[in-house]
C-alpha positions as a Python dict, from the first residue, in 0.01 Angstrom:
ca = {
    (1, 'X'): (0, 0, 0),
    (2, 'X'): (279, 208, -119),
    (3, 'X'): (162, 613, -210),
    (4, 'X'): (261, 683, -584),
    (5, 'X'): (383, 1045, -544),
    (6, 'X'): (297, 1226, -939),
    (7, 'X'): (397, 1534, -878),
    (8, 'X'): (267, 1839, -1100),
    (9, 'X'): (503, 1982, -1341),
    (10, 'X'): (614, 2346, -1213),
    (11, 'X'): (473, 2510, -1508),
    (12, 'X'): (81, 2367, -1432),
    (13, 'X'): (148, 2527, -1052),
    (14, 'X'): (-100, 2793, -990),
    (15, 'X'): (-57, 3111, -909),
    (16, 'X'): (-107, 3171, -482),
    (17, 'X'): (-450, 3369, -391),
    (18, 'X'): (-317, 3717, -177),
    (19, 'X'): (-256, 3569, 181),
    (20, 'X'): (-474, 3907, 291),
    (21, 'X'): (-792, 3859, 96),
    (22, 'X'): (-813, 3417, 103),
    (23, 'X'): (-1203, 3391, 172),
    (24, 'X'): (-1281, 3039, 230),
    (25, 'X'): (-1291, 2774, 3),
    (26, 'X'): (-1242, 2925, -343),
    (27, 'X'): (-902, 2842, -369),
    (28, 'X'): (-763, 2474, -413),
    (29, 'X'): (-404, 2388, -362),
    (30, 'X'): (-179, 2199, -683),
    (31, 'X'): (-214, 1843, -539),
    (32, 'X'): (-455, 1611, -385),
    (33, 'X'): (-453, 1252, -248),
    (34, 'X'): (-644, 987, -386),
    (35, 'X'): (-761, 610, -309),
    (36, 'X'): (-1025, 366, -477),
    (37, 'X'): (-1153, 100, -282),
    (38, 'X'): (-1392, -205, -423),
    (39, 'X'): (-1478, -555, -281),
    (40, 'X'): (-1260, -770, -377),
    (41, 'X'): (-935, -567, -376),
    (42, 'X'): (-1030, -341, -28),
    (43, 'X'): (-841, -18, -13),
    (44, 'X'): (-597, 67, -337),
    (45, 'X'): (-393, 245, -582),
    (46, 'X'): (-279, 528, -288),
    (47, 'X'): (-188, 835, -483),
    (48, 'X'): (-69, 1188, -474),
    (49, 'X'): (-133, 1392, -764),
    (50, 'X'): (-211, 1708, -943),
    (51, 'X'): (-537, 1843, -867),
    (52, 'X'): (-779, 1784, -1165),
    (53, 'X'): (-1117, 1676, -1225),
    (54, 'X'): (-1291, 1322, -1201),
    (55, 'X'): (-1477, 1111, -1432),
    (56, 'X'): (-1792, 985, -1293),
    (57, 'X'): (-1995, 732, -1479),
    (58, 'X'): (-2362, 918, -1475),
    (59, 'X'): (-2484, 573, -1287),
    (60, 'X'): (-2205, 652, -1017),
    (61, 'X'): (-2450, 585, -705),
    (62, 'X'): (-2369, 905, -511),
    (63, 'X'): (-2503, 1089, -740),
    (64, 'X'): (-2867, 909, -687),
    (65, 'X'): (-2823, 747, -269),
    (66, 'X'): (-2637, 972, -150),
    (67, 'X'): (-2350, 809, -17),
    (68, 'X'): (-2114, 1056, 57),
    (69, 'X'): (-1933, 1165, 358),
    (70, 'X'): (-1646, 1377, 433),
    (71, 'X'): (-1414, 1565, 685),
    (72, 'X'): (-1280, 1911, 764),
    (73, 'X'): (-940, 2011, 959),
    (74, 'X'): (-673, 2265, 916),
    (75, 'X'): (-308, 2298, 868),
    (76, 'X'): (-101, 2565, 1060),
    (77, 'X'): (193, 2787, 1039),
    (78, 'X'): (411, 2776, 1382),
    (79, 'X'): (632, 3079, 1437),
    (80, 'X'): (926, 2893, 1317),
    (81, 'X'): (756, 2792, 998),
    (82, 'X'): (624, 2438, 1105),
    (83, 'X'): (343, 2260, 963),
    (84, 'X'): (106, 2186, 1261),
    (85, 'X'): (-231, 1954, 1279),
    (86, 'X'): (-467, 1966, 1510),
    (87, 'X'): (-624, 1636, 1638),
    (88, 'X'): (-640, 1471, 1261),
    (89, 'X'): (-627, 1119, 1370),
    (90, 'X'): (-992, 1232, 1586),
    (91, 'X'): (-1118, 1341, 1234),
    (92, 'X'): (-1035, 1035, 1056),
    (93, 'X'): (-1151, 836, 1355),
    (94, 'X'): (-1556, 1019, 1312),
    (95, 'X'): (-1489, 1001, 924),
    (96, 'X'): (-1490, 617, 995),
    (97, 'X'): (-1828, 656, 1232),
    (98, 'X'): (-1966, 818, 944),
    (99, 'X'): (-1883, 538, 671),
    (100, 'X'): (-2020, 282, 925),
    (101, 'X'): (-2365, 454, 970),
    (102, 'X'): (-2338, 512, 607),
    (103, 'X'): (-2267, 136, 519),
    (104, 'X'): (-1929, 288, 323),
    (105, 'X'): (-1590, 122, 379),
    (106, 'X'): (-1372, 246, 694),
    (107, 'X'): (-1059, 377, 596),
    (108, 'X'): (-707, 270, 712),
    (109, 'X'): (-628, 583, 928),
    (110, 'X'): (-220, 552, 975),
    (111, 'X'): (-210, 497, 571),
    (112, 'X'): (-460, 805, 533),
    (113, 'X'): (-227, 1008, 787),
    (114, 'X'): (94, 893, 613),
    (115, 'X'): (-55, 1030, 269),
    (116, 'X'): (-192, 1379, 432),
    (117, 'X'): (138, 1443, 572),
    (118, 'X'): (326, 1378, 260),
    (119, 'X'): (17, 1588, 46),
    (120, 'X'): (81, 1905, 300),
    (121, 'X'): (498, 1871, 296),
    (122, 'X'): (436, 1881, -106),
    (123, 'X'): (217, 2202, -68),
    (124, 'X'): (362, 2303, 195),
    (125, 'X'): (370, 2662, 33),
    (126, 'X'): (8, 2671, 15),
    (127, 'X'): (-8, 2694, 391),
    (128, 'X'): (-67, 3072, 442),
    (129, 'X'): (208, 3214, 735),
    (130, 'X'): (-45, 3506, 836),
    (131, 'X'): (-249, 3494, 1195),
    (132, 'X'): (-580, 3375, 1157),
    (133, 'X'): (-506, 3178, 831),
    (134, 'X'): (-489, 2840, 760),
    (135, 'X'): (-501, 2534, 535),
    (136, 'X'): (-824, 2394, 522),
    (137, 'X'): (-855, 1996, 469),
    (138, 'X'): (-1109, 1814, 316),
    (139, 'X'): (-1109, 1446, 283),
    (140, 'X'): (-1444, 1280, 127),
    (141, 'X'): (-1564, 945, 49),
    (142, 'X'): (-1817, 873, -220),
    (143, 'X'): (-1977, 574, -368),
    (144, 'X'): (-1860, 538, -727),
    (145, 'X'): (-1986, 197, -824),
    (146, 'X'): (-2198, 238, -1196),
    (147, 'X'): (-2513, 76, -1069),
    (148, 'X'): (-2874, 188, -1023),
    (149, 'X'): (-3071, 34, -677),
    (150, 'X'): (-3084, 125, -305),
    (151, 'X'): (-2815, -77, -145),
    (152, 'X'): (-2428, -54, -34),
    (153, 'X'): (-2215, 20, -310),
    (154, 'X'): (-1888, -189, -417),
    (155, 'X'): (-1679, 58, -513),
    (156, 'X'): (-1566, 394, -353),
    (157, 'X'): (-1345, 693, -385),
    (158, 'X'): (-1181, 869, -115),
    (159, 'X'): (-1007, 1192, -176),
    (160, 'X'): (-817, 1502, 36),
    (161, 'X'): (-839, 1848, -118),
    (162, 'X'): (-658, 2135, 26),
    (163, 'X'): (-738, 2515, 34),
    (164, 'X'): (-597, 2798, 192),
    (165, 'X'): (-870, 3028, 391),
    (166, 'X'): (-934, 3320, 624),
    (167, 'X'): (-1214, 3370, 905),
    (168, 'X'): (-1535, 3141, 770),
    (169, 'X'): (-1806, 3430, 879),
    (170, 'X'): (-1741, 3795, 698),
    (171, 'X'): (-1766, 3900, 1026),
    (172, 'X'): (-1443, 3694, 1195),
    (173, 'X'): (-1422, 3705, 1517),
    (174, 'X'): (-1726, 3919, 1593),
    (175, 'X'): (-2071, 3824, 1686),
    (176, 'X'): (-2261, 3682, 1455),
    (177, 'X'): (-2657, 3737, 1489),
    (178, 'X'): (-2853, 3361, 1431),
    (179, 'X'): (-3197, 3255, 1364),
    (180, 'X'): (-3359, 2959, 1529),
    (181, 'X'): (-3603, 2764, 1341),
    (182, 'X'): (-3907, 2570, 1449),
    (183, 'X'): (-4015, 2560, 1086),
    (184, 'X'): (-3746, 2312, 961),
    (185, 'X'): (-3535, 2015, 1114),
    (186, 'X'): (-3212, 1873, 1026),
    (187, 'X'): (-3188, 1516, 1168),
    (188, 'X'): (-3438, 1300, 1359),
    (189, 'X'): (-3333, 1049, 1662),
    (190, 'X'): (-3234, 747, 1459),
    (191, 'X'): (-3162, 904, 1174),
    (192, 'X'): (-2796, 1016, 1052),
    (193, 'X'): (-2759, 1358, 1207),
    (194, 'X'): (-2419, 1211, 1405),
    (195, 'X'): (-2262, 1165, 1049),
    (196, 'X'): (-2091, 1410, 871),
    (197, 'X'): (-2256, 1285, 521),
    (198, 'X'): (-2362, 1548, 216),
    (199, 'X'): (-2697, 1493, 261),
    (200, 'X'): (-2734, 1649, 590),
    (201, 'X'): (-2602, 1975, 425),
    (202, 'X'): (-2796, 1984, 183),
    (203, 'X'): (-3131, 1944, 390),
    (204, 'X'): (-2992, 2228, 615),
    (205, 'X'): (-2947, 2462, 280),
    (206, 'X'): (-3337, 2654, 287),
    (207, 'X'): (-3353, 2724, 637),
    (208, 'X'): (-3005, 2918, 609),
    (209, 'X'): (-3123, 3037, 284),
    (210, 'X'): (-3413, 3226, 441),
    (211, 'X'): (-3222, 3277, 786),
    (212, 'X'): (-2976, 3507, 561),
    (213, 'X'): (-3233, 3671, 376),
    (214, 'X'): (-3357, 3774, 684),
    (215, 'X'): (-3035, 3921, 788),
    (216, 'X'): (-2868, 3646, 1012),
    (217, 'X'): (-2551, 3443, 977),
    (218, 'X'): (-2680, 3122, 1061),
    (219, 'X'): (-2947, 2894, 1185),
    (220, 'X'): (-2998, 2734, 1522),
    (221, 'X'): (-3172, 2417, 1484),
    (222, 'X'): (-3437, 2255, 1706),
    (223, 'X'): (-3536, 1908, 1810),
    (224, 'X'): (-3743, 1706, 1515),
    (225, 'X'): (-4018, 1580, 1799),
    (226, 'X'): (-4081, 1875, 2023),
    (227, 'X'): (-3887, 2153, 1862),
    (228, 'X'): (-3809, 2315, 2192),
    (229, 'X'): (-3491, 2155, 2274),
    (230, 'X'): (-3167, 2318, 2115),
    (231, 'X'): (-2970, 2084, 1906),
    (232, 'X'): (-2661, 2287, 1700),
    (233, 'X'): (-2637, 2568, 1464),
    (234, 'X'): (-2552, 2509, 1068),
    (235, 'X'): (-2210, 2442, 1069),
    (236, 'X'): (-2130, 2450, 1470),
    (237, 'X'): (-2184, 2318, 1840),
    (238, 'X'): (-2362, 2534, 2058),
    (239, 'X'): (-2289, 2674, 2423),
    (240, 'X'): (-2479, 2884, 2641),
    (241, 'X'): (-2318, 3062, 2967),
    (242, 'X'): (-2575, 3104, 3190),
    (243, 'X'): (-2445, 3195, 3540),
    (244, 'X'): (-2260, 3026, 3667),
    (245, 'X'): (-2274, 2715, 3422),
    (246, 'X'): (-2188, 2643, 3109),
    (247, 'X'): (-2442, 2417, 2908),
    (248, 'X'): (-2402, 2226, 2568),
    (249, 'X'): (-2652, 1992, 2385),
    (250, 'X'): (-2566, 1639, 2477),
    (251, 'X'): (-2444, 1401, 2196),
    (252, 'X'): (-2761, 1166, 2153),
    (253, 'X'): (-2690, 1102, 1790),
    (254, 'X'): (-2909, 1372, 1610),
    (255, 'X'): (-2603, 1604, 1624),
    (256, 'X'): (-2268, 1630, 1526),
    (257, 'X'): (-1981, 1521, 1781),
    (258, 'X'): (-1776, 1783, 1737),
    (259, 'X'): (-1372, 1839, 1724),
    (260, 'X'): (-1364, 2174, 1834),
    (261, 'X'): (-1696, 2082, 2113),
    (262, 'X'): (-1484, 1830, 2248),
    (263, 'X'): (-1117, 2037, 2304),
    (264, 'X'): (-1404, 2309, 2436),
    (265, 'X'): (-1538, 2087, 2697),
    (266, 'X'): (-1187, 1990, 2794),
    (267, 'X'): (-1008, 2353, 2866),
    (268, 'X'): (-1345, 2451, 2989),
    (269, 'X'): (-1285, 2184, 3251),
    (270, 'X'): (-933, 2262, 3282),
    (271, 'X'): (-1022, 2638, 3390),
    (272, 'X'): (-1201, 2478, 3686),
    (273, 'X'): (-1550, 2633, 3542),
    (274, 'X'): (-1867, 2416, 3576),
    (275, 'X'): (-1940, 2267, 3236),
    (276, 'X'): (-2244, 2008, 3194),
    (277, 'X'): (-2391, 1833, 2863),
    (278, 'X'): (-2768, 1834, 2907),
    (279, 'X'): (-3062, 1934, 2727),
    (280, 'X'): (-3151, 2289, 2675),
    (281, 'X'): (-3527, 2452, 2585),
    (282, 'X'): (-3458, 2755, 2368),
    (283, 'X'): (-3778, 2944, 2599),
    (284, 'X'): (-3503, 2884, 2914),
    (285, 'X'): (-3219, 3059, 2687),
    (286, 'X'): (-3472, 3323, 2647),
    (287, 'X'): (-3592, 3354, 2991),
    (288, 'X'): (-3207, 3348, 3120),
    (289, 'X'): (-3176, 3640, 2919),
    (290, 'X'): (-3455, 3835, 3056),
    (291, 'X'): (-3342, 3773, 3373),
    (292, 'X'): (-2977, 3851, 3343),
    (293, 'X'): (-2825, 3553, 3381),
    (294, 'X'): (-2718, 3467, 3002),
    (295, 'X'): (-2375, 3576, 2971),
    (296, 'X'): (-2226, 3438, 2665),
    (297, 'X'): (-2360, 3242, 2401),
    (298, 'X'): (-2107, 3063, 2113),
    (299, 'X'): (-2053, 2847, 1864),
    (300, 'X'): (-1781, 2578, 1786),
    (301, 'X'): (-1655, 2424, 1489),
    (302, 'X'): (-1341, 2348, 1287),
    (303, 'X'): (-1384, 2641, 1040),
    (304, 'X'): (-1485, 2933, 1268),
    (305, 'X'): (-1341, 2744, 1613),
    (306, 'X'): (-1552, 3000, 1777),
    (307, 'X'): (-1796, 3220, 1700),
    (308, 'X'): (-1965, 3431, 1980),
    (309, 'X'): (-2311, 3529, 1890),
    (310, 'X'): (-2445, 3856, 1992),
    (311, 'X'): (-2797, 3788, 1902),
    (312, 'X'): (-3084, 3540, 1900),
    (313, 'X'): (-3421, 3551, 1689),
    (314, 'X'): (-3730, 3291, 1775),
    (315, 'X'): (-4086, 3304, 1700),
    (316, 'X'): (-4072, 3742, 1625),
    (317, 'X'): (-3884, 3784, 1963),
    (318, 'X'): (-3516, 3893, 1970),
    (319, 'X'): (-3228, 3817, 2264),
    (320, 'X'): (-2947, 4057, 2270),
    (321, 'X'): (-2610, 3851, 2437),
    (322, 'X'): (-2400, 4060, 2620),
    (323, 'X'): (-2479, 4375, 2471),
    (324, 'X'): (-2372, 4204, 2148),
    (325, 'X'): (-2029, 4191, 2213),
    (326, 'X'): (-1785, 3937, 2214),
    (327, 'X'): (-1851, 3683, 2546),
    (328, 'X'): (-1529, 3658, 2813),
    (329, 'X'): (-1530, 3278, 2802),
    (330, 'X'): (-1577, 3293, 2378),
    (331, 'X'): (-1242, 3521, 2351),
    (332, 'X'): (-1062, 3290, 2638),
    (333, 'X'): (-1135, 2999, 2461),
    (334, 'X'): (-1088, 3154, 2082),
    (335, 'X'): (-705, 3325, 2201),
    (336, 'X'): (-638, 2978, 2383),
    (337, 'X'): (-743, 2722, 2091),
    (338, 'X'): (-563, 2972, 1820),
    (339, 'X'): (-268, 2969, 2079),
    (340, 'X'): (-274, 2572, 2057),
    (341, 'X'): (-300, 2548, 1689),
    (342, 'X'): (-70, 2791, 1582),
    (343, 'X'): (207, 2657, 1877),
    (344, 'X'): (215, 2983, 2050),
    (345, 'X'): (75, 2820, 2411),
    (346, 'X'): (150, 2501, 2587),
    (347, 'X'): (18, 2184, 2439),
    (348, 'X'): (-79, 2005, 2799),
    (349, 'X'): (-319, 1768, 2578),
    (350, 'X'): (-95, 1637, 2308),
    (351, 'X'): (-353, 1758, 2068),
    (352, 'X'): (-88, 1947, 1823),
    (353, 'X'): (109, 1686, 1534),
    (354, 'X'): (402, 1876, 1452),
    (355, 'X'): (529, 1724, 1057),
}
């Protein structure tokens, strides 16, 4: 499969967002890449064009299963101007976990690779040179196929979208204050919570819906059965510092396996600190804090990387985190990771692809 390159004409460019005010995801860059798949033919018709809007048939079976799945990484700026990844081919690699829980196509990874690194040397200019910015990546998969009935559908469409962003949370890097829920649930053991599929999202939307109105950033989710046992926040991993030890959720396919959890566990490791993956009642968080020992509490993810949280709410009872201030360990690892990414520290983990 050769990539058609169309490239937009320069008068349909659009005009760049101010590199100072980006938000995150409101503005998309000029191109996008594109691939169908169905049946018969597999993957097909690789392209790289202009960033415009699909035509769906209204029987298009995403719209009425739900099979849809996608992906989120960034593009960096190095000092000397480079265009830096960080881990894509681990993306792509859960992007295919998802489409097999999913019963969607897997898709061929080096081709996918070849056309993000020719999408990002087109828009190169969209990748914002400013600390703390990025390029945010998106590539999705969604059943196309005009048919109504719950099965596997025959045809697909997988796309990467671009946008350049700033710090996810209006706060940045400050603490952000989260709500834990025993009211709602976001995946169930057997269920799909492992994939990174739309339909999780949108489950997750009215707990964070009345977590904000409330006056918190985010929502810490709890087991399905017990709904004692921490699990992840919205759109992160969880730690928890307590100690001595640092503890995360193990990966027992009701949460996400993270990027960012993963390079966490690894430099945390590296440091020489004591990191294990076990389960976690949110009444021990609690009663670690009453007693002193909870020392830094943060999230993980692609968009934020971290977030420390300086607060915790459960059941009408509130847990202050280190005087709600930013955690040691959550700046070490935040000015470490950024370091990585941005190829301002040592890359002892080959996790930076330099284009």
């Amino acid at each position: 499969m050769e990539i058609r390159l169309e490239e937009a004409p320069a008068a349909e460019l659009k005009r760049k967002p101010d590199a100072n005010a980006l938000g995150f995801g409101r503005h998309m860059a000029d191109h996008m890449f594109v691939m169908a798949y169905d049946r018969e033919q597999g993957w097909h018709d690789p392209v790289i064009k202009k960033y415009a809007n699909f035509s769906l048939d209204p029987a298009a079976m995403v719209l009425h299963y739900g099979q849809a799945i996608f992906e989120g990484l960034k593009a960096y700026r190095d000092p000397e101007g480079r265009l830096l990844l960080f881990r894509p081919t681990a993306n792509f690699e859960r992007m295919n976990s998802s489409a097999t829980r999913m019963c969607m196509p897997t898709i061929p990874v080096d081709r996918v690779m070849e056309g993000l690194k020719m999408l990002l040397r087109l828009d190169a200019d969209w990748v914002p040179a400013n600390q703390g910015a990025s390029l945010y990546i998106r590539p999705t998969m969604v059943a196309t196929e005009p048919a109504l009935g719950v099965r596997p559908a025959n045809q697909y469409l997988f796309f990467i979208i671009t946008c350049p962003v700033g710090a996810y949370y209006p706060e940045g890097f400050n603490p952000v204050k989260i709500f834990v829920t025993d009211k709602y649930v976001r995946a169930v053991p057997g269920g799909v919570g492992a994939a990174k599929t739309a339909g999780n999202y949108a489950a997750s939307i009215m707990a964070a819906v009345e977590a904000q109105r409330a006056g918190y950033t985010q929502v810490l989710w709890l087991d399905a059965v017990e709904r004692r046992y921490v699990e992840e926040v919205g759109t992160m991993n969880i730690f928890f510092r307590i100690g001595d030890e640092v503890i995360t959720p193990p990966l027992t396919g009701s949460i996400l396996p993270g990027i960012t959890r993963d390079s966490v566990l690894q430099l945390i490791k590296d440091w020489g600190l004591r990191v294990v993956e076990r389960r976690i009642m949110i009444d021990e968080v609690f009663a670690a804090a009453e007693r002193g020992m909870l020392k830094d509490v943060f999230g993980t993810g692609t968009a934020a990387v971290i977030s420390p949280v300086g607060a915790l709410h459960y059941q009408g009872h509130d847990c202050t985190v280190n005087n709600g201030k930013t955690g040691e360990l959550a700046q070490r690892l935040f000015d470490n990771l950024q370091g990585i990414q941005y190829g301002k520290l040592p890359d002892p983990h080959g996790w930076v692809e330099a284009l």
